[in-house]
C-alpha positions in Angstrom: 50.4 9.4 31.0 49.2 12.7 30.9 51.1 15.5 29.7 52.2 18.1 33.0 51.7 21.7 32.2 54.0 24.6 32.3 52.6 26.4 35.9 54.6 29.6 36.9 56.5 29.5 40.2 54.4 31.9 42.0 51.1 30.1 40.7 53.0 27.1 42.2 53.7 28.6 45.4 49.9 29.7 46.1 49.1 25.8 45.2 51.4 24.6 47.5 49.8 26.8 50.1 46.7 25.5 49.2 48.1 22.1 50.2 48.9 23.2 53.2 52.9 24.3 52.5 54.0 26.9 54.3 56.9 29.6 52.8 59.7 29.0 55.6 62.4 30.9 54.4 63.7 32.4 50.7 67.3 32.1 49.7 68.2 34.1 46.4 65.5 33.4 44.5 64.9 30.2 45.8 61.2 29.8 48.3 61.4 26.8 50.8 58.2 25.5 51.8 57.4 22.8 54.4 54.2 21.1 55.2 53.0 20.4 59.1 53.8 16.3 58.0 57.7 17.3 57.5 57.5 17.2 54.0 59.5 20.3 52.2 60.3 21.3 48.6 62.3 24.2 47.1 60.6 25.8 44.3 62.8 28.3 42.0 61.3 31.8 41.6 63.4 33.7 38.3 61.0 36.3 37.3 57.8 35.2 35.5 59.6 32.1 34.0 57.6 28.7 34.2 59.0 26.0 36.3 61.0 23.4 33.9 58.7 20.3 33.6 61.3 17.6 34.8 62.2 20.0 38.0 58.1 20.0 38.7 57.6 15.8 38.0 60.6 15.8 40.9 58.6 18.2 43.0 55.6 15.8 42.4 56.6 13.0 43.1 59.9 13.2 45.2 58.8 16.1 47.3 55.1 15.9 47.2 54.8 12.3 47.5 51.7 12.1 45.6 51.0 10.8 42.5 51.2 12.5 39.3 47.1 11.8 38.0 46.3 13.1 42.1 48.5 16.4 41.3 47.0 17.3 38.2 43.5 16.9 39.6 43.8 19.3 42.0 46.0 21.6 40.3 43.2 22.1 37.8 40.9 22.0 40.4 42.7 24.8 41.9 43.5 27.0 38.8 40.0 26.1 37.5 41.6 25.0 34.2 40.8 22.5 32.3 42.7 19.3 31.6 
């Protein structure tokens, strides 16, 4: 299994907007985004912290609904990292 890597919450966000998430609301420090299909996930902004990698495999799979190998693919297609 690969390994997931530490992605900031606002680099996060902009993926998620690249998925086709939208922000709908911010609570605290707390961004809700929902996607046209009804799916939504709550991603944590503190500062410039990265997202804790158990919180982001939940967001993956729970929220997301897509598997893990399919998230990293286009994350680093995205970021233009490598894997």
């Amino acid at each position: 299994m690969a390994k997931l890597p530490l992605i900031k919450a606002k680099d996060l966000i902009k993926f998620l907007e690249e998925l086709g998430f939208k922000p709908v609301r911010m609570k605290g420090s707390h961004v809700r985004l929902k996607a046209d299909d009804g799916r939504v996930t709550t991603v944590p902004v503190h500062g410039n912290r990265e997202i804790p990698r158990g919180l982001l495999r939940k967001i993956i799979r729970e929220d997301l609904q897509m598997e893990l190998e399919e998230f990293l693919r286009r994350y680093y297609e995205f970021s233009g990292k490598k894997t």
